[in-house]
C-alpha positions as CSV (number, residue, x, y, z in Angstrom):
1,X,5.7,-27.1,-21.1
2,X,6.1,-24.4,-23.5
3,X,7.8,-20.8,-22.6
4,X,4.3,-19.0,-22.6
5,X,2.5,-21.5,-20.2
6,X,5.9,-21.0,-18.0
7,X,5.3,-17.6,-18.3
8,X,1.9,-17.9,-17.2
9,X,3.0,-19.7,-14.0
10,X,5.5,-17.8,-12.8
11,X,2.9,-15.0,-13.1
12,X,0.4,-16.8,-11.1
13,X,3.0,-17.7,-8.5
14,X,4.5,-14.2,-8.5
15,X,1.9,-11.8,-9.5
16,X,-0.4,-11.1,-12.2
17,X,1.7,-9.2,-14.5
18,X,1.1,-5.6,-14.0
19,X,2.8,-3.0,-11.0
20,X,-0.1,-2.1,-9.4
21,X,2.0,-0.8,-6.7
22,X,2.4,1.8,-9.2
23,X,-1.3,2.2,-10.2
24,X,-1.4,2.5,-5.9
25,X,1.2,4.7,-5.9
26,X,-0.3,7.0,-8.8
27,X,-3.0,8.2,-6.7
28,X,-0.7,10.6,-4.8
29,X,0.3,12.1,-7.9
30,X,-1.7,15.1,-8.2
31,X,0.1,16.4,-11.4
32,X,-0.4,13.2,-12.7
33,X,3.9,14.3,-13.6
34,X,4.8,10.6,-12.7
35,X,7.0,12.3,-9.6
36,X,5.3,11.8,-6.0
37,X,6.5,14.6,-3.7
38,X,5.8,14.8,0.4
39,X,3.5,18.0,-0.4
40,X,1.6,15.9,-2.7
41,X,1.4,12.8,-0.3
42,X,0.0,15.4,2.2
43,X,-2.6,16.3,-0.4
44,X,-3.8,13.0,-1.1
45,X,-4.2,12.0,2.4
46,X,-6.1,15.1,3.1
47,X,-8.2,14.0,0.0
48,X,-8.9,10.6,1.1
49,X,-10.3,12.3,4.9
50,X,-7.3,12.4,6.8
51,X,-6.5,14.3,9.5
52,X,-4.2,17.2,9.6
53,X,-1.5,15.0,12.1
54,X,-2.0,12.0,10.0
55,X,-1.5,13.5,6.5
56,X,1.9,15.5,7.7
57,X,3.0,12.2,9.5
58,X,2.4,10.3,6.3
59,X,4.7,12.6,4.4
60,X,7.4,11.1,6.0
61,X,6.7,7.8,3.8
62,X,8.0,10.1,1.2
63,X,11.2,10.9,2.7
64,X,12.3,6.8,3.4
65,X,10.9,6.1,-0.5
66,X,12.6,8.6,-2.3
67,X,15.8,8.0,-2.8
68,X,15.4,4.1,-3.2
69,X,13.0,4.9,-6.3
70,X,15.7,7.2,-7.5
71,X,19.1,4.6,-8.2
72,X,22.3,6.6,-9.4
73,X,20.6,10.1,-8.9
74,X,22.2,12.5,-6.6
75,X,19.6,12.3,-3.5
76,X,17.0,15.7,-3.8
77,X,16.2,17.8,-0.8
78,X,12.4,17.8,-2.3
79,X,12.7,13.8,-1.8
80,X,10.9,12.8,-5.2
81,X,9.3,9.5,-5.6
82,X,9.6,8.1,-9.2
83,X,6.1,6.1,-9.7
84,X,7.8,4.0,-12.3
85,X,10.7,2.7,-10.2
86,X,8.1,2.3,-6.9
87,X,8.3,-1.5,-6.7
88,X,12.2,-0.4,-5.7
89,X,11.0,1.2,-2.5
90,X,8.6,-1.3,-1.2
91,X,9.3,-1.8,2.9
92,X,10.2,-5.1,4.3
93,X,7.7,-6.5,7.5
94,X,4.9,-6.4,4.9
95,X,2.4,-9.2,3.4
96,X,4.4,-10.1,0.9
97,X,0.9,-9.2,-1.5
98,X,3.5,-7.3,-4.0
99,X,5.6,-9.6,-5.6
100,X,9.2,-7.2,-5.9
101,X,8.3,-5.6,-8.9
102,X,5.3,-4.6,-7.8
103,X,3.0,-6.9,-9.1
104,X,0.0,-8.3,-6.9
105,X,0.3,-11.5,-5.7
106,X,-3.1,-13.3,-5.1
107,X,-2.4,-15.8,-2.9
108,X,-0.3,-13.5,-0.4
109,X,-3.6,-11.3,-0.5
110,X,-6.0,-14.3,0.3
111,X,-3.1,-15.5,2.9
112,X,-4.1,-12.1,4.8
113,X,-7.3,-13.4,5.9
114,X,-6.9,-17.2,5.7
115,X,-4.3,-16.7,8.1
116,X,-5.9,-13.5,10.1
117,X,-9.5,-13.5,9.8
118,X,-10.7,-15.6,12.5
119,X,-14.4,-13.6,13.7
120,X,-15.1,-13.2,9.6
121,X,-13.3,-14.7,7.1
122,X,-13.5,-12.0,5.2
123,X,-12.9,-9.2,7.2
124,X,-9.9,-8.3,10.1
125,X,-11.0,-6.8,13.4
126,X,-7.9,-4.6,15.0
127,X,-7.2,-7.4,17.1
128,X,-6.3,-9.8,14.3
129,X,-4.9,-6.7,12.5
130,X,-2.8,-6.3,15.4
131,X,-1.7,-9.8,15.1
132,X,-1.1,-10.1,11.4
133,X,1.4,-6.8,11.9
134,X,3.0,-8.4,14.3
135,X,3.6,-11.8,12.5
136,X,4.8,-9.8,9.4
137,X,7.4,-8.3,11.2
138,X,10.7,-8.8,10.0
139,X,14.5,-9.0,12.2
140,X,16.0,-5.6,12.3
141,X,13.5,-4.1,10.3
142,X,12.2,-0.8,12.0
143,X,11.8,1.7,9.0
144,X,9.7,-1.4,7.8
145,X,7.6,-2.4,10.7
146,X,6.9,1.7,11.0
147,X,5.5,1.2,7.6
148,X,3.8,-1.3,7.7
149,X,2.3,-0.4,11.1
150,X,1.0,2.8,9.6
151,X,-0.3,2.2,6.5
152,X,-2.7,-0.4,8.2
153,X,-3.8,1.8,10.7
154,X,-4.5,4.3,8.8
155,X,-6.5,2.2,6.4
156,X,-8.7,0.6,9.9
157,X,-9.2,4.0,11.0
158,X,-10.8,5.5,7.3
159,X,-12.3,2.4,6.7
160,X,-13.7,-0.3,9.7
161,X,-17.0,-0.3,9.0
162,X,-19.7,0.7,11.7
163,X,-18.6,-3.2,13.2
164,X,-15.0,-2.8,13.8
165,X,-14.2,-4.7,10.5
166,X,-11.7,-3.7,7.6
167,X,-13.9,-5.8,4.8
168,X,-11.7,-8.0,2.2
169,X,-12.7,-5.8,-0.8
170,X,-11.2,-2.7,1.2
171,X,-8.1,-4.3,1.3
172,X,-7.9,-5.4,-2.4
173,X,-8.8,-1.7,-3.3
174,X,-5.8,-0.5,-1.2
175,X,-3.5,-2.8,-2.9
176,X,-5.2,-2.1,-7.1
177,X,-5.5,2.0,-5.8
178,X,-9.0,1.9,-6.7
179,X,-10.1,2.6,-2.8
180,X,-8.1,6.1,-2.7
181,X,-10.4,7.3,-5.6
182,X,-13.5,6.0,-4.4
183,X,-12.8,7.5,-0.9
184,X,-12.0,11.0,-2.5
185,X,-15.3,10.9,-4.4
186,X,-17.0,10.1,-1.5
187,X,-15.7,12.7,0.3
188,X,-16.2,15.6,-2.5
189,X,-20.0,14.6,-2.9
190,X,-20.3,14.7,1.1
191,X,-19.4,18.4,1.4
């Protein structure tokens, strides 16, 4: 085996080369400065149809993020999330579907539903949502099981369709960023 089919591999096995945690993450940027603050969280929540409660409770995300995307810099009392060092702040009880440097990871992503999915296997009703939360969760992990929990709540809520079902390709564009776009263009052309 030569070092660029390795390379391949290990790609395959870990994630497919690029942090699209960070292209995730990026949406919430709304400088576009490559700094993520809570007041810009709240803004892209709004954008995206949140609620009021939901968009300030979200902000708090920020606050937990910050200073692990910020190694050997004094903490900030604006709590500043560094897109480029995102893959550092990534929670525990999750899906595993970002590989530690923020890379997706196929197979994790397909595990969701192969695992999850029992009434469509490409879809997840809240009961298997439910489920799949509670399977993720990891020992002693509260700030990560908080996460987790509200991230996919949030995401059923905005986007079951008129069944009860958060489809597959919702999910993937959650994870590549594209769906936060796509719901904020939605959302312009409605008004």
């Amino acid at each position: 085996m030569d070092a660029s089919s390795s390379i391949t591999n290990q790609n395959e096995v870990e994630g497919t080369g690029e942090n699209v945690l960070a292209k995730h993450a990026a949406f919430f940027d709304r400088n576009h400065d490559g700094v993520i603050y809570p007041w810009e969280t709240f803004k892209g929540m709004r954008a995206i149809g949140c609620g009021l409660f939901i968009s300030i409770a979200t902000t708090f995300v920020t606050l937990t993020i910050s200073p692990k995307t910020r190694p050997g810099k004094f903490p900030s009392l604006f709590f500043p999330i560094e897109i480029k060092n995102i893959a550092k702040g990534k929670h525990g009880s999750d899906t595993g579907t970002y590989d530690t440097q923020g890379r997706f990871v196929e197979s994790k992503f397909e595990d969701i539903f192969r695992k999850h999915a029992r009434s469509n296997p490409n879809a997840l009703n809240s009961e298997e949502l439910s489920e799949m939360l509670k399977a993720n969760r990891e020992p002693k992990d509260l700030t990560g099981r908080i996460g987790a929990f509200v991230e996919w709540k949030v995401l059923f809520s905005l986007c079951k369709d008129k069944d009860g079902l958060l489809q597959k390709d919702v999910v993937r564009g959650v994870y590549d960023g594209s769906l936060f776009e796509k719901l904020e263009m939605e959302r312009k052309s409605a008004k």
